[in-house]
C-alpha angles and dihedrals in degrees: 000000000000111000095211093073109119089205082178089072091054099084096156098045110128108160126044123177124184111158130151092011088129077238115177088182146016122205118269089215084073086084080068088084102077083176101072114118105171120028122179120198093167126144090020099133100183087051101085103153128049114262107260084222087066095076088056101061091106081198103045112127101161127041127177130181106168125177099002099122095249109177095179149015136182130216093239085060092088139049115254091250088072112137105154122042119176125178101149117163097014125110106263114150099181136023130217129243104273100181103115086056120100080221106164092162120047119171123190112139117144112021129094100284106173101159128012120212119223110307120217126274092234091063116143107156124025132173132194106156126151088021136126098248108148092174135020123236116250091239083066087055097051090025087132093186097052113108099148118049129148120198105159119131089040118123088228116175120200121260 
């Protein structure tokens, strides 16, 4: 990404893509554009870690970072507008509790998922496919905006 961007001068910036770019690290001055709304950080395999700047987009409601071999995330590592959160293919084995996050769209299919935290209440499509979920958290079972979930490729038991 080319240093000379001033992203503070970019108040109305709302969507920023950078995908597949082989990207090791994005710009912390990006958090100068208050405005994004979606940022997409996908495909970037040097960038295995969620950018602490990320936490600080007072506006960002959709955040993807796809294929990137991430093999964890915190909670704290997003802002509390977050609604659509998407890591598929990457090398997560657990997931945070996610409760306190108006979260309506939550993407996890294909990582190493062996235990889930708490999901938000505002759920409405979850997937978890290819993953190693033996059992399911109770937040899944009472989860009353869900309507769309995948679970196949988990080795699930019955409880």
């Amino acid at each position: 990404v080319p240093e000379h961007i001033d992203w503070c001068a970019l108040k109305s910036l709302t969507f920023v893509d950078m995908s597949q770019n082989f990207l090791e690290r994005i710009p912390t001055t990006l958090a100068c554009a208050t405005a994004i709304r979606v940022l997409f950080l996908s495909a970037n395999p040097g960038l295995n870690h969620v950018p602490k700047f990320v936490r600080s987009l007072p506006s960002l409601k959709m955040y993807a970072q796809r294929s990137s071999g991430l093999t964890s995330i915190t909670a704290s590592d997003f802002p509390p507008s977050l609604e659509w959160l998407i890591f598929m293919d990457n090398a997560l084995e657990s997931l945070p509790d996610l409760s306190s996050f108006p979260i309506r769209k939550l993407m996890l299919s294909h990582n190493r998922l062996a235990s889930v935290g708490a999901l938000p209440r505002a759920l409405e499509m979850l997937s978890l496919a290819n993953n190693r979920l033996r059992s399911l958290p109770e937040s899944v079972r009472t989860a009353a905006r869900l309507t769309w979930v995948v679970l196949s490729s988990n080795p699930l038991l019955d409880d």
